[in-house]
C-alpha positions in Angstrom: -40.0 4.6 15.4 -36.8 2.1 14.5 -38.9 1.3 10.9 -39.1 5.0 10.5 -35.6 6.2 11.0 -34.9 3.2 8.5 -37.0 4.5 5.5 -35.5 7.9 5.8 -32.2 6.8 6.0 -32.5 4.4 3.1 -34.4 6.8 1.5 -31.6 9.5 1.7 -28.7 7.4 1.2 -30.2 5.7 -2.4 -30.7 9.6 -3.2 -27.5 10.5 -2.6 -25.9 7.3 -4.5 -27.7 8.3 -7.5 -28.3 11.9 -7.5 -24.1 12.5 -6.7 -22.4 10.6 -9.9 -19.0 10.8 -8.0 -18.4 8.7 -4.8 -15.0 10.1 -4.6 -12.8 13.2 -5.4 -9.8 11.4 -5.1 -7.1 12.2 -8.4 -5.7 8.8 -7.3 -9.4 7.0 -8.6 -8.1 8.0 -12.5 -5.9 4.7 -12.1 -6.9 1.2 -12.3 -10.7 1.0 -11.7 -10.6 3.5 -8.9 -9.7 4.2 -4.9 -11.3 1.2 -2.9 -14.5 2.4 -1.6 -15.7 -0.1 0.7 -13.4 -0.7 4.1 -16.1 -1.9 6.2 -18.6 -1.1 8.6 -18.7 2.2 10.0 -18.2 -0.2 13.5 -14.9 -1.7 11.4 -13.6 1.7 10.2 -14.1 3.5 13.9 -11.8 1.3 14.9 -8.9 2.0 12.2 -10.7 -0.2 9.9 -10.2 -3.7 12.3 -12.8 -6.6 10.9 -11.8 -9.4 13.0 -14.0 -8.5 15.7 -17.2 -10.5 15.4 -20.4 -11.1 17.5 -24.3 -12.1 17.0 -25.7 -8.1 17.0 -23.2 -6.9 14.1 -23.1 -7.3 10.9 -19.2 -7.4 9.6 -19.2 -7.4 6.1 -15.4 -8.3 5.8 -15.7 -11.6 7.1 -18.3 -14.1 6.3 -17.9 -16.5 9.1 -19.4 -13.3 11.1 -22.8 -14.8 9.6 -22.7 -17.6 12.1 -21.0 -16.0 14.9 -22.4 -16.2 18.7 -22.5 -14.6 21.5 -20.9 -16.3 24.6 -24.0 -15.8 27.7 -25.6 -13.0 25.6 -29.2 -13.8 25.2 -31.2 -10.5 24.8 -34.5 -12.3 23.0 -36.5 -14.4 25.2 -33.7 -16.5 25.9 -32.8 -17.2 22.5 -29.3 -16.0 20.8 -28.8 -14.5 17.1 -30.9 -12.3 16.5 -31.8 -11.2 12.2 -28.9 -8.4 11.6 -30.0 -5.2 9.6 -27.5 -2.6 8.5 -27.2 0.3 6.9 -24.6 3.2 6.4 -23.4 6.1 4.9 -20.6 8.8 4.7 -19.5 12.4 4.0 -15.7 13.5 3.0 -14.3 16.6 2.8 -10.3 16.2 1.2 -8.0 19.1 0.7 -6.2 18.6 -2.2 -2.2 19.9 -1.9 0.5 20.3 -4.8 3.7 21.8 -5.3 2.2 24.9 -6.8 -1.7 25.1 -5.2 -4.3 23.7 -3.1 -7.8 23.2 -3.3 -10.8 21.4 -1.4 -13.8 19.1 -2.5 -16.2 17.0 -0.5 -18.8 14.4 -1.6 -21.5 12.5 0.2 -21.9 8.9 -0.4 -24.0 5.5 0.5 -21.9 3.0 1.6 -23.8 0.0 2.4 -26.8 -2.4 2.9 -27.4 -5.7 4.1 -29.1 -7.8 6.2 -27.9 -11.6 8.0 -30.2 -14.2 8.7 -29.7 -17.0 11.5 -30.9 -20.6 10.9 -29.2 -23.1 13.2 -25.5 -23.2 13.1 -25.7 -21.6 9.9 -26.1 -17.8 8.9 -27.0 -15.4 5.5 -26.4 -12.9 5.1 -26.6 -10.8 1.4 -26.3 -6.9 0.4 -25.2 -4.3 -1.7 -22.1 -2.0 -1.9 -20.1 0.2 -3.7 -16.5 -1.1 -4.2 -14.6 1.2 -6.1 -15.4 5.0 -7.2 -14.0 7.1 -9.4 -14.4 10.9 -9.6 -11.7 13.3 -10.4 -11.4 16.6 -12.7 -7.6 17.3 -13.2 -6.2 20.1 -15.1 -2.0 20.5 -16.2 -0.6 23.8 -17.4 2.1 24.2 -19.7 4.9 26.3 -18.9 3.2 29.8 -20.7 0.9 28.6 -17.2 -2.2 28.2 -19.7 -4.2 24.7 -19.6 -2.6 22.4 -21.1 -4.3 18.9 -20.9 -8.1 18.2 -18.5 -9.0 15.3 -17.5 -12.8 14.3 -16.1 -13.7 10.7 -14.7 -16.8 9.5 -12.9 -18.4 5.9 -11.9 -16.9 2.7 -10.2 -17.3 -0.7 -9.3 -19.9 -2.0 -7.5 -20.8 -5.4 -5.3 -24.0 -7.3 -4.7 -23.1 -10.1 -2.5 -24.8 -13.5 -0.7 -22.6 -15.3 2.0 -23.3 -18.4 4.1 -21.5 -19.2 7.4 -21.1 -22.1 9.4 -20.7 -22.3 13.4 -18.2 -25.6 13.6 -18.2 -25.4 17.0 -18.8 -23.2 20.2 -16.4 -20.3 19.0 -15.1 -21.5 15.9 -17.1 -20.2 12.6 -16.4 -20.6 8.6 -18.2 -19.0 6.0 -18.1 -18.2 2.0 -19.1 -15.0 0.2 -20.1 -14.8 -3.5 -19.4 -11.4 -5.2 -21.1 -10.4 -8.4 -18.9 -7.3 -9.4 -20.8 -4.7 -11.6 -20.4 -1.3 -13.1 -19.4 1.2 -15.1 -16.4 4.0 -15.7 -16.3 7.0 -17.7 -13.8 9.5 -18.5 -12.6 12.2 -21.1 -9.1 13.5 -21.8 -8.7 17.1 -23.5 -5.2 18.3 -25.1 -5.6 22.1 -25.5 -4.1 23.2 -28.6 -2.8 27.3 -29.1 -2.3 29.3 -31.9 0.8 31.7 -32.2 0.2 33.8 -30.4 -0.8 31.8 -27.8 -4.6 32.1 -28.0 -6.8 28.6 -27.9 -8.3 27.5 -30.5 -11.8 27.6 -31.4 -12.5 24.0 -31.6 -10.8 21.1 -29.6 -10.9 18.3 -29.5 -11.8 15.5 -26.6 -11.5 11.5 -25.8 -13.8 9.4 -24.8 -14.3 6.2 -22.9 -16.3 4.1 -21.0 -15.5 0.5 -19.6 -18.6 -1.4 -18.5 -17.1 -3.8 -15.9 -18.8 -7.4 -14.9 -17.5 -10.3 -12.8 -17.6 -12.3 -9.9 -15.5 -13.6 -7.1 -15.6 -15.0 -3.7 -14.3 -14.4 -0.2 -13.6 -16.9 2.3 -13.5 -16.5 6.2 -12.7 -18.0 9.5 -13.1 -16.9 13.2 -12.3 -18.2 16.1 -12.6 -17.0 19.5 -12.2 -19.0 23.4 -11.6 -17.9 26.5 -8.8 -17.2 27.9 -9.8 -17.2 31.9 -13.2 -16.4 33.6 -12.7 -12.8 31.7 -10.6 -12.4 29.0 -11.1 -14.2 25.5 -9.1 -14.5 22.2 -10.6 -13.3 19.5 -9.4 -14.7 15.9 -9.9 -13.9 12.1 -8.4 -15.2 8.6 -10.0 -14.2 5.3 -9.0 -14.8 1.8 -10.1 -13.5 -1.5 -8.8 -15.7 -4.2 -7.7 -13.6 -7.5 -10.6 -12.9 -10.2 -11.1 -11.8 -13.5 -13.5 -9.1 -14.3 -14.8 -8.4 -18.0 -14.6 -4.8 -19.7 -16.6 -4.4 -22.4 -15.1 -1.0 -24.3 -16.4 2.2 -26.2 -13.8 5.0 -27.2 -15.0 8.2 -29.1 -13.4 11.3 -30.5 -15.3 14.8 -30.2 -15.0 17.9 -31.6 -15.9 21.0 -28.7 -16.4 23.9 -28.3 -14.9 25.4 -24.7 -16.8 28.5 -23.2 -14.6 31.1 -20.7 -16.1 29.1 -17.9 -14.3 26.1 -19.1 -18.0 24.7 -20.0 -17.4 22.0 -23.0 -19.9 21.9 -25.9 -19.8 19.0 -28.1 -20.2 19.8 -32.0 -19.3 16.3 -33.5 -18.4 12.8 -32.4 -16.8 9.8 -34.2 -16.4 6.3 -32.3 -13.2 4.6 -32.7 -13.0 0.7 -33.9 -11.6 -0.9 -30.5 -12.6 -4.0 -32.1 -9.9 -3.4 -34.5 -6.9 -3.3 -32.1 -8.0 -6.0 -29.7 -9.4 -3.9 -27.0 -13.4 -4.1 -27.3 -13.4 -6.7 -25.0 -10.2 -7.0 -22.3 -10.0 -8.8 -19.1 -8.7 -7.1 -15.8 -7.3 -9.2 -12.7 -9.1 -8.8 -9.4 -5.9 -9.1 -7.1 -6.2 -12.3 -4.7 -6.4 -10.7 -1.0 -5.4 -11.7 2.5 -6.1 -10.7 6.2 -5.2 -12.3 9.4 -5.9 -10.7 12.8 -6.3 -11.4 16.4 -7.0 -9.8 19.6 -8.1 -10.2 23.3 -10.3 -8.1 25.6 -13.5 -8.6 28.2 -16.5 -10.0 27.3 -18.6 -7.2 26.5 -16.7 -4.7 28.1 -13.5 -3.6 26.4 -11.7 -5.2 23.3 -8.3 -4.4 21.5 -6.6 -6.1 18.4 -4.6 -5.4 15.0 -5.1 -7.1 12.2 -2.4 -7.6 8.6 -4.0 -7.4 5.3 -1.9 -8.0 2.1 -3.3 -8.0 -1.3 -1.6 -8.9 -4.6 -2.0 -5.8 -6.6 1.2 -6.2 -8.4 -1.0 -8.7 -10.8 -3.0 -5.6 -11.9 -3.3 -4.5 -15.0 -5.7 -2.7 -17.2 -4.6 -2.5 -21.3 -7.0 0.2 -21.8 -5.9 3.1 -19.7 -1.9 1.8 -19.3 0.7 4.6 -18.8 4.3 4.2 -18.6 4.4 6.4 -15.7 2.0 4.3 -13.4 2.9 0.5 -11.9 1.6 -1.4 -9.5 2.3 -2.8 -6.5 2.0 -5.7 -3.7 -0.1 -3.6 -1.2 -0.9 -4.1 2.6 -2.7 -2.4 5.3 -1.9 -2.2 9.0 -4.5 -1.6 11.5 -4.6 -1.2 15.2 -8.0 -0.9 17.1 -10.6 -1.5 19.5 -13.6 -0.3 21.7 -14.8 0.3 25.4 -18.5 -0.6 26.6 -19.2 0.9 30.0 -21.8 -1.1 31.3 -23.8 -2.8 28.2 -26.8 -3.9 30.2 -27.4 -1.0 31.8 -31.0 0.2 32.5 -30.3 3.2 34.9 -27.1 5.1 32.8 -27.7 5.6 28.6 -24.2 6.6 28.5 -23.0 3.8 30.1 -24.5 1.6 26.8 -22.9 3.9 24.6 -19.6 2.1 22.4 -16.9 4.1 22.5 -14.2 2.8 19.4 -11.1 4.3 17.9 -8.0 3.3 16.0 -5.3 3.8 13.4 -4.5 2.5 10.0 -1.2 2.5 7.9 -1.5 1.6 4.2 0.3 1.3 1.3 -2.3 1.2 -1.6 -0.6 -0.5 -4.5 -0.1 2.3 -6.4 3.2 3.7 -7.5 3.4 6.9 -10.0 6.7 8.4 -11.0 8.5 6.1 -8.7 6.5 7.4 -5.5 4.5 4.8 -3.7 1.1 5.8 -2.8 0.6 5.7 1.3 -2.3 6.4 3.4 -2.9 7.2 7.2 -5.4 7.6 9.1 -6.8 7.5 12.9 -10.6 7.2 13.5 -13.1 7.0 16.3 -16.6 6.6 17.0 -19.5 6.1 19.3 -22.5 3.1 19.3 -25.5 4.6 20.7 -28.2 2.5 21.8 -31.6 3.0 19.9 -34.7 1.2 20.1 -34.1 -1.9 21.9 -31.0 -2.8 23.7 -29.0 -4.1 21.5 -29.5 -1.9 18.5 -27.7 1.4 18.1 -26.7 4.1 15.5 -22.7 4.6 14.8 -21.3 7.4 14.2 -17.5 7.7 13.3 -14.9 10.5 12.5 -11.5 9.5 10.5 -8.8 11.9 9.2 -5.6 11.4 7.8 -3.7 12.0 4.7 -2.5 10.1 1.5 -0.1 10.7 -1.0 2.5 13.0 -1.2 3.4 16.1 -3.0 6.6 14.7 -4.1 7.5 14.0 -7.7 4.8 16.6 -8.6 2.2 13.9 -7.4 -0.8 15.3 -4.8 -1.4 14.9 -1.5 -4.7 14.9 0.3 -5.3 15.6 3.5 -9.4 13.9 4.5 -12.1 14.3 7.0 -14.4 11.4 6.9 -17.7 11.3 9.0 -19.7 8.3 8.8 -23.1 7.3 10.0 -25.1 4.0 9.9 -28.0 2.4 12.0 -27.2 -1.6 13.5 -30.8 -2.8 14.2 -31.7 -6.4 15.5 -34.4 -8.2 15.8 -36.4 -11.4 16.3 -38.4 -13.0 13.1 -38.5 -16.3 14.1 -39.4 -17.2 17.9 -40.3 -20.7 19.4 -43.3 -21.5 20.5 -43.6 -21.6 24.5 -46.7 -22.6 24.7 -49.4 -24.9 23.0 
């Protein structure tokens, strides 16, 4: 039954990844290389996006030393600990979308993640694929007759296959290293309506065209730590650092001539590309930010858990030549988070609902980005449920987050988002000793 519900949910969530070519409806994704998809698990972001809570039946892609992580008297498979981790998960988000002068709503449906973490020994693998960035936006300004002024349409984003090794040290204390290969690709189109005099559009307009395929790698470096604190409580630590990267954009800008029907369909008639070559920007370079996170927390094993966590990034160091504006900077960003979850009784075998993970938390950010001298902020509060599936230790998540980001200040947007997210934790044993000859 488990191998069935994970072919249709793979098979749904690659659908969706390809067949929807925006992962985002965010107008904040036309800057830099998009809004930051990825945030974690849906167990991370259930519990206001907190990753420094690590064990041997979940995966946490946020901090590689997870790979290695134990389980202190937990021993569900004949005896033996760390089990193979499989993961998968996906997401739906509806955002109202609020100016000074209207509103409107979008929602899109999204794959989030895949991977899997091998135990061998003290060490663990663990390797997958996400999406990292998205961008997907269609903006429109009016001039002050109220006509369409200037559209703008951008779709694609940035995203990671990864393979990480950790290494259990010691009872409690893990390291581990992930390596990044960063790929994709980002379109988008800019249209400056021209009038006649009497204030009629012309027949033909005329649009810009770009696209930035994006290529590069990087690495992310964890620690965890975790000891007990008495008979029942224990500590639980986490540190990881991304060190700052360089990803390569190879260019293509075009010009075309269109034709724009009353539905505001475009029809291309002609198109010229433009030598970027020419001006030095066929080929740029754009700086991956170095990141940093430290966390820590304290709870009873298996039972209840509670912890906040810092994360600081370096996005000030941003900077992307081809799509500058005067109007946009960037910014040192961080992100506050405050979380935890609540297990009944986890061995249960007379109460279901008593197995059931019950999470929730809260999240302040500041994203890095500053337009017209506003600094883009986000908050949000989430919560979410484990609910055992299969065996004992394997369970679907589902999580709920909403909050708001922006601000309608400085004729900048605000959205206001409703995130639900679902993905399937399934363990298992591949490996077993022999107990007999």
């Amino acid at each position: 039954m488990i191998k069935k519900l994970v072919l249709v949910f793979i098979a749904i969530s690659t659908f969706q990844s390809y067949a929807q070519q925006r992962g985002t409806a965010s107008p904040y994704s036309f800057y830099g290389i998009g809004s930051l998809k990825f945030k974690g698990t849906v167990e991370n972001r259930s519990m206001g996006g907190l990753s420094i809570y690590t064990d041997s039946i979940h995966v946490n892609l946020r901090n590689p030393a997870s790979y290695a992580t134990d389980n202190v008297g937990l021993y569900p498979f004949d005896g033996e600990s760390r089990p193979v981790k499989f993961s998968v998960g996906g997401s739906y988000s509806s955002v109202g979308l609020k100016s000074n002068l209207d509103t409107d709503n979008s929602s899109t449906t999204t794959f989030d993640y895949l991977a899997l973490s091998l135990p061998m020994g003290r060490f663990g693998f663990g390797f997958g694929l996400m999406p990292y960035t998205s961008v997907g936006y269609k903006m429109e300004s009016l001039n002050a007759s109220g006509d369409i002024s200037n559209r703008f349409n951008g779709q694609g984003g940035l995203n990671k296959a990864f393979f990480g090794l950790g290494y259990q040290i010691k009872k409690g204390l893990s390291v581990g290293v992930d390596a990044h290969y960063n790929f994709g690709n980002i379109e988008n189109s800019a249209v400056e309506f021209v009038y006649d005099g009497d204030g009629v559009p012309i027949l033909i307009q005329s649009r810009e065209n770009n696209r930035s395929s994006l290529s590069g790698l990087n690495i992310n470096l964890g620690l965890s730590y975790k000891t007990m604190l008495n008979n029942k409580l224990e500590l639980v630590t986490g540190i990881t650092y991304t060190p700052e990267s360089n990803l390569t954009s190879n260019n293509n800008r075009s010009y075309s001539t269109i034709t724009v029907s009353s539905t505001g369909v475009e029809r291309v008639n002609n198109t010229i590309d433009y030598d970027l070559e020419a001006i030095g920007l066929k080929q740029t370079d754009l700086v991956l930010p170095s990141k940093f996170s430290v966390g820590a927390g304290i709870g009873e094993v298996r039972k209840w858990f509670v912890g906040a966590e810092f994360v600081t990034q370096k996005t000030s160091n941003f900077s992307n030549e081809l799509y500058s504006t005067t109007a946009t900077t960037f910014e040192d960003a961080y992100t506050y988070s405050l979380g935890g979850f609540y297990i009944p009784q986890y061995n249960s075998y007379t109460s279901y609902l008593k197995r059931i993970v019950y999470r929730a938390g809260m999240h302040f950010e500041k994203t890095g980005l500053n337009i017209n001298n506003e600094s883009i902020k986000e908050f949000g509060m989430s919560f979410g449920v484990g609910v055992p599936v299969g065996s004992l230790f394997s369970n679907a998540n589902l999580g709920f987050e909403f909050g708001k980001r922006g601000t309608t200040n400085s004729n900048l947007i605000q959205e206001n988002f409703i995130n639900f997210q679902i993905s399937l934790s399934l363990n298992d044993r591949w490996f077993r000793k022999r107990k007999y000859d």
